[in-house]
Each structure stands twice: as C-alpha cells, then as structure tokens.
C-alpha positions as CSV (number, residue, x, y, z in Angstrom):
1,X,0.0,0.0,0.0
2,X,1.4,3.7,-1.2
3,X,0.5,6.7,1.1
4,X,-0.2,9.9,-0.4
5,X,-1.4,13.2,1.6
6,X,-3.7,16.1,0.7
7,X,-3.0,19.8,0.8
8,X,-5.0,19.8,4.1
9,X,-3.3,17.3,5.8
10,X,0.4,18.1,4.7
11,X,-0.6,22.3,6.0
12,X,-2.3,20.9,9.6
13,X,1.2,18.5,10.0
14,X,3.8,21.4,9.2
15,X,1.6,23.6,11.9
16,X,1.6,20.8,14.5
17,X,4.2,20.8,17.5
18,X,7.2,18.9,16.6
19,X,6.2,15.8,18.7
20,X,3.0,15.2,17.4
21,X,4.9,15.3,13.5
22,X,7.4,13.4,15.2
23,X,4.6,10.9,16.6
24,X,2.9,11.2,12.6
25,X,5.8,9.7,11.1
26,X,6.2,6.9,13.6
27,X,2.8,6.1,12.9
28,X,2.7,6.0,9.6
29,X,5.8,3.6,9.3
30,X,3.9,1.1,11.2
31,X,1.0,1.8,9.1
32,X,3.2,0.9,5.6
33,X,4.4,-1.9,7.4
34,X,0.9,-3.4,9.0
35,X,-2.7,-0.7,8.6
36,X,-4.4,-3.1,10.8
37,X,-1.6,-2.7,13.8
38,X,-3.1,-3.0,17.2
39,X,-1.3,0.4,18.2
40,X,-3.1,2.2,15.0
41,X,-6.7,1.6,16.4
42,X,-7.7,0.9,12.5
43,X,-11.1,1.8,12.3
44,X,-14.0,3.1,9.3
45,X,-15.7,6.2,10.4
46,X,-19.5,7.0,10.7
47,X,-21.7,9.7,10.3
48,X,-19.8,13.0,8.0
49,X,-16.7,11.0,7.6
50,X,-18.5,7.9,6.1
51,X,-16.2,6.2,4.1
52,X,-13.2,7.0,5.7
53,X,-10.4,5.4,8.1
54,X,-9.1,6.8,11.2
55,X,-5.5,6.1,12.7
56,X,-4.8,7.3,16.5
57,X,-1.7,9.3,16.4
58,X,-1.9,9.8,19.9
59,X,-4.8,9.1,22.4
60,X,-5.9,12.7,21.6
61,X,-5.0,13.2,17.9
62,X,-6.1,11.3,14.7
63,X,-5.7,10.9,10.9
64,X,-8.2,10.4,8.5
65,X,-7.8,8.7,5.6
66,X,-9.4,6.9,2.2
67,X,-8.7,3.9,0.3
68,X,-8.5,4.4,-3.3
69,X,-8.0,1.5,-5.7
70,X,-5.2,3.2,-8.6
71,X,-4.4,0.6,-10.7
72,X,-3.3,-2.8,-9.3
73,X,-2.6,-0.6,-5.9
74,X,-4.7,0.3,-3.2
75,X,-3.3,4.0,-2.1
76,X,-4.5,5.6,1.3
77,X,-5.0,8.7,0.8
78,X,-4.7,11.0,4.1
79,X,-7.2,14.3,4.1
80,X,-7.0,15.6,7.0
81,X,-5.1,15.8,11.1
82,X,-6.1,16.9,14.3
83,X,-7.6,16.1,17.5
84,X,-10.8,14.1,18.6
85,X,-12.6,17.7,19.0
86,X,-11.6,19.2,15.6
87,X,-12.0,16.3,13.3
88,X,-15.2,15.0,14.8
89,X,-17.2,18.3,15.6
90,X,-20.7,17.8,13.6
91,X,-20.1,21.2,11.6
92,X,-16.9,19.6,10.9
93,X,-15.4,18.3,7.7
C-alpha cells in the first residue's frame, strides 16, 4: 500500500508541534508496514466521515484517511489531522 497526503493534511502536519509530527511519522511507518496494527486503532468512520479510516496518532489526535484503488494498488490517501474535537465536531469536515 502507497501513502499519499492532501493539501489539508500536509498544512495541519507542518503547523503541529514537533512531537506530534514526530509521533505522525512513527505512525505511519507502522501503518506501511501493518494498517491493521493493534497500536493504529484501524477503524472506518461513521456519520460525516462515512467512508473514511481513522488512525490514532496519539490518544488525543487522529488521521483520516481513504482507500482508493489506482491501478493494481490500493493507495491511502490521508485528508485531514487533528484532534478528537476538531475532526469530529458535527459542523466539521
């Protein structure tokens, strides 16, 4: 699986403090290497983000992602980063 990042996500990770990009790129090395990882909290998304994947990044802040099928590859394609309260607030998205 390839990893690509959207505009959004790639501007929130450049704002965030230093540990939590720090904790980002942890996370997604053990994403490339296993997406289901217990540590990753794997999960599809209800409501507004329906269709979606969340990753914890830390117990507080969380990735969102979508699986797109390009070619013979799946790709996850992260959209957005930030905390429980940002991402999932309903006006959100």
């Amino acid at each position: 699986m390839k990893v690509r990042y959207s505009p959004d996500f790639y501007r929130k990770y450049k704002k965030a403090d230093v540990r939590i990009r720090n904790r980002v790129d942890e996370k997604i090395v053990v994403f490339l290497k296993d997406p289901n990882d217990l540590q990753l909290d794997n999960h599809p998304l209800k409501g507004q983000w329906r269709g979606y994947r969340s990753i914890d990044i830390t117990s507080d802040w969380r990735a969102i992602y979508e699986e797109a099928q390009i070619r013979d590859e799946v790709v996850a394609y992260f959209v957005t980063l930030g905390t429980h309260n940002e991402l999932y607030r309903k006006s959100k998205k």
